[in-house]
C-alpha positions in Angstrom: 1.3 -132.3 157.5 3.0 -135.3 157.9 5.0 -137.2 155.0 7.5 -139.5 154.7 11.4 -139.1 155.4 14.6 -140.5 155.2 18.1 -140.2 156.2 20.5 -138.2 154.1 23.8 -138.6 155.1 26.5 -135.1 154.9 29.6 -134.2 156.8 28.8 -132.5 160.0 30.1 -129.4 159.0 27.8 -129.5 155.5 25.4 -130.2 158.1 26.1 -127.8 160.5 26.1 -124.9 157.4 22.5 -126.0 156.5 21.2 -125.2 159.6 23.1 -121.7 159.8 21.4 -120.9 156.9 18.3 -122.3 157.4 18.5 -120.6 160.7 18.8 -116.9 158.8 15.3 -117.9 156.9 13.5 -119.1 160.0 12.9 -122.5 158.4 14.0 -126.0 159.1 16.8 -127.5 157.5 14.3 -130.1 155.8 12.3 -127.0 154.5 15.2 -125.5 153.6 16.2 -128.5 151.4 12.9 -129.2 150.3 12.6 -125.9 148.6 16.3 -125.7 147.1 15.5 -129.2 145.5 12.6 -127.5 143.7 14.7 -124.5 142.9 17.1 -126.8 141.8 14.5 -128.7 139.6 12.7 -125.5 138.0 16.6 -124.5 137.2 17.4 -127.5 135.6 14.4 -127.3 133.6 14.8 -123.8 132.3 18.6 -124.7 131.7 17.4 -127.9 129.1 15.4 -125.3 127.6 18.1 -122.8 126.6 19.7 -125.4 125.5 17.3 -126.9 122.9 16.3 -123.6 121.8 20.2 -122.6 121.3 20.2 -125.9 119.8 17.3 -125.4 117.4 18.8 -122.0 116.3 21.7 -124.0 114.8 19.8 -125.8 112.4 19.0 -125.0 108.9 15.4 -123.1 108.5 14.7 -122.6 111.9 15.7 -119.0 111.4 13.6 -119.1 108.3 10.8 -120.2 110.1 10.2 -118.2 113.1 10.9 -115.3 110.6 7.8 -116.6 109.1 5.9 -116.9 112.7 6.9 -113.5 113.7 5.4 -112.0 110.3 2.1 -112.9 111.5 2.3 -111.6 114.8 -0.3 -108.7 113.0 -2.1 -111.0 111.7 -4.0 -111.3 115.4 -5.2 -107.6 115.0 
């Protein structure tokens, strides 16, 4: 499949450590990359996640409230 590419430009020793490791997978560097960026991305997502739910937890009622919800977990019986 061919896509689109650019330049990205690293130190040739940053460089030269992507390839080791994407040497040890049996992939290319640019799959390599391609695949941590997605890591990366799901991470990031599940990290703004915690977040808002450690968030929401802080505020008044919330408790309250998904007290409430997990009353009716029987309710689906």
């Amino acid at each position: 499949m061919n896509v689109p590419t650019t330049t990205i430009r690293v130190p040739y020793a940053t460089r030269d450590k992507l390839s080791l490791v994407a040497a040890g997978r049996g992939v290319s560097v640019s799959q390599l990359l391609t695949d941590q960026a997605a890591a990366w991305v799901l991470d990031e997502w599940f990290r703004q996640e915690r977040e808002a739910s450690q968030s929401m937890a802080l505020e008044p009622g919330v408790r309250e409230e998904q007290d409430l919800w997990d009353a009716t977990d029987d309710d689906w019986d």
